[in-house]
N, C-alpha and C positions, 0 to 999 in steps of 0.2 A: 504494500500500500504506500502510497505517497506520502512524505513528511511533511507534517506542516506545522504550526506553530500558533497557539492563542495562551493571551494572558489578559488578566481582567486590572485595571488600572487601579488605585488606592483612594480611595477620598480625595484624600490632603491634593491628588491632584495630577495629572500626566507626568511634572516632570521628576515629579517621585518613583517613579518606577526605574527598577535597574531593568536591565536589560536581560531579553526573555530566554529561557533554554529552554530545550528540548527534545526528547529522550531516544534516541536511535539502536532500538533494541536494548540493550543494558548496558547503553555507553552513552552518558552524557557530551552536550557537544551545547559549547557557546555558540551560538549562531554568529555568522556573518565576520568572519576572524581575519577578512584582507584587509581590510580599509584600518590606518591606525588615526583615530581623534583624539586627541587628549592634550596637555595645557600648554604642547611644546607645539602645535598645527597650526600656527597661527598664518608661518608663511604657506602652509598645504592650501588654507582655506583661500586667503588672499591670492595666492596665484592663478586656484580655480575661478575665483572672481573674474579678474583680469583676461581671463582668457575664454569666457562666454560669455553670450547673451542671455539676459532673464528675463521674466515676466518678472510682476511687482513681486508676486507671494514668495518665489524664488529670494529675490536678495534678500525681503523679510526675515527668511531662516536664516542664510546665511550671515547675517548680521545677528541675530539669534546667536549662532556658533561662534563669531568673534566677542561678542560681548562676552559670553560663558566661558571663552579663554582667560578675557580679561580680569574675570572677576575671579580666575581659580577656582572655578566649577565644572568639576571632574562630574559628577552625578548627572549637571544636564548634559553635556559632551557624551555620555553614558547613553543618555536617552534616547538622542539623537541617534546613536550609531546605531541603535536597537534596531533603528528603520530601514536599514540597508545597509548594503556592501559598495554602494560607490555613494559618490555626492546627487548622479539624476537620482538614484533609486533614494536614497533619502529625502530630499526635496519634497520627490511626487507622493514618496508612502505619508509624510507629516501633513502634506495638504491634503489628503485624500480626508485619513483621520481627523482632523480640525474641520473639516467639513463634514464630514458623519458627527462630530460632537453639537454641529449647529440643528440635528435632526432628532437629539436624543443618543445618540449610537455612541458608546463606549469602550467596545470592547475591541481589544488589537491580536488582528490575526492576520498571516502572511498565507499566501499558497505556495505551493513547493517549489517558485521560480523565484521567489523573496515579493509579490507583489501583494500590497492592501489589498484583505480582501473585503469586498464593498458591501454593505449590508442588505439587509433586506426589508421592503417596504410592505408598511401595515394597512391590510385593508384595501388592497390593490383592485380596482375595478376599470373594464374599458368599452368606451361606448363609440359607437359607431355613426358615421356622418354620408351617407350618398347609395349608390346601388351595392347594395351588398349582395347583389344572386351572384355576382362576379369578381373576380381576386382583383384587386389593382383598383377597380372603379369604387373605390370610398376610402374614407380617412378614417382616424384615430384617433381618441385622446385617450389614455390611462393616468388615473388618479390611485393614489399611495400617499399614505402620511407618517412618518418618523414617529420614534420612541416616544417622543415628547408633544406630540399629537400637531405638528408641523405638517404644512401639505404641501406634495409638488406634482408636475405634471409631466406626461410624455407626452408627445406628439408624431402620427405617422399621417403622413399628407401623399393623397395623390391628387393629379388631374388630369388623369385617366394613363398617357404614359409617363410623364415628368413629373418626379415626387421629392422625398424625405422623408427627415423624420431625426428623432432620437429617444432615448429610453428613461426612464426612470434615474435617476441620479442624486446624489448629496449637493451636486453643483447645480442643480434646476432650482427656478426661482420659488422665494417660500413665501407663502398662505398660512392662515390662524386657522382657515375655516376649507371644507372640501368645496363649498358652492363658492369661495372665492377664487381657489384655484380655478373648479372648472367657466366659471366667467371669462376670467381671462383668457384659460386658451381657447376659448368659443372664440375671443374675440380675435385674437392673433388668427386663430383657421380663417375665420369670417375676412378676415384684412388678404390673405395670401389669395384664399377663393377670389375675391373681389377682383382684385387687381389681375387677373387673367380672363375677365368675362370682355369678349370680344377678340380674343387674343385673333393673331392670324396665324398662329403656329399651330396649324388644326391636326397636326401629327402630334403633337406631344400635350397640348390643352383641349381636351374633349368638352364643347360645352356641354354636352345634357349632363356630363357627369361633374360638373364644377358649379351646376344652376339646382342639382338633386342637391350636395352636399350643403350647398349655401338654405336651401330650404330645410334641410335639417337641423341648421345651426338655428335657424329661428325657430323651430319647435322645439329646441334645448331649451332656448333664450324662456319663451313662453311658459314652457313648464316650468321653471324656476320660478319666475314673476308666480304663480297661481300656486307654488307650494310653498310660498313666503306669505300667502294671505292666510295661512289656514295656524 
């Protein structure tokens, strides 16, 4: 069976936790044992700066890591490594988790490649927007809401052959309430439908199937209004 690794974080807090082990038949094994962090990395981390590009959440950490050198804090440098074997893999597994903590989700576990593995959403439901006798002619939205009774949305869109979509996630935009979420991505569908009605690209926007979906988005719309009076 594949190795993998969970550990439940402390109260007091994330950066209280040492870092996680994990049992490989009757041989203990520190995880993640290339990568060295600790209070002498100061030039490892600033080099790795220097020589990529970040997103904000990125230097975040990273500055995170230079500060906890500065201040001779071995326990969070500790934490941190917990997350991975190189610096991307660290990065991505801390943002992953900081964003499952914005949903509720606490608990840290890797799969067998060192990757966060992503939680799972409560209450999951998906409803459907246009000719559904046929695969491709109708959209999606799936509603899900976190530990902590947070809601977010997924989105699968067609129009008839040119589509998208994405799935469920810690990084989807968050709602207090399930009818808030689905509002909104009513309304986002409603805005994408919209702006293809007349398209002249009539190989890849189908109107009857972008004028059916848009009519279903208003008897979404509608039935909310009428189960809000009751």
């Amino acid at each position: 069976m594949p190795l993998s690794r969970v550990y439940e974080p402390r109260p007091a807090g994330a950066l209280d936790n040492s870092p996680p082990v994990f049992d490989s038949g009757s041989k203990k094994i520190n995880v993640m044992e290339n990568l060295v962090l600790n209070l002498q990395s100061k030039n490892q981390v600033t080099d790795y700066i220097n020589d990529h590009c970040f997103v904000p959440y990125e230097r975040a950490i990273f500055n995170e890591m230079l500060h906890a050198i500065e201040k001779g804090d071995q326990p969070q440098l500790d934490w941190f490594r917990s997350f991975g074997d190189s610096f991307r893999a660290i990065t991505m597994n801390v943002n992953a988790y900081r964003k499952g903590l914005e949903f509720g989700y606490t608990t840290i576990s890797f799969d067998k490649n060192g990757w966060f593995i992503r939680p799972e959403f409560l209450d999951k439901e998906e409803l459907t927007f246009g000719d559904i006798s046929r695969y491709g002619n109708y959209s999606t939205i799936s509603l899900g809401r976190g530990a902590n009774r947070i809601w977010t949305y997924a989105m699968h869109y067609s129009f008839g052959v040119a589509g998208g979509g994405y799935g469920l996630s810690v990084y989807g935009n968050q709602f207090k309430s399930r009818d808030a979420a689905l509002a909104y991505a009513l309304n986002e569908l409603k805005v994408m439908m919209a702006k293809r009605i007349g398209s002249a690209d009539t190989t890849n926007d189908k109107q009857p199937i972008i004028l059916a979906t848009l009519r279903d988005i208003e008897k979404a719309k509608v039935g909310m209004v009428q189960l809000s009076l009751f």
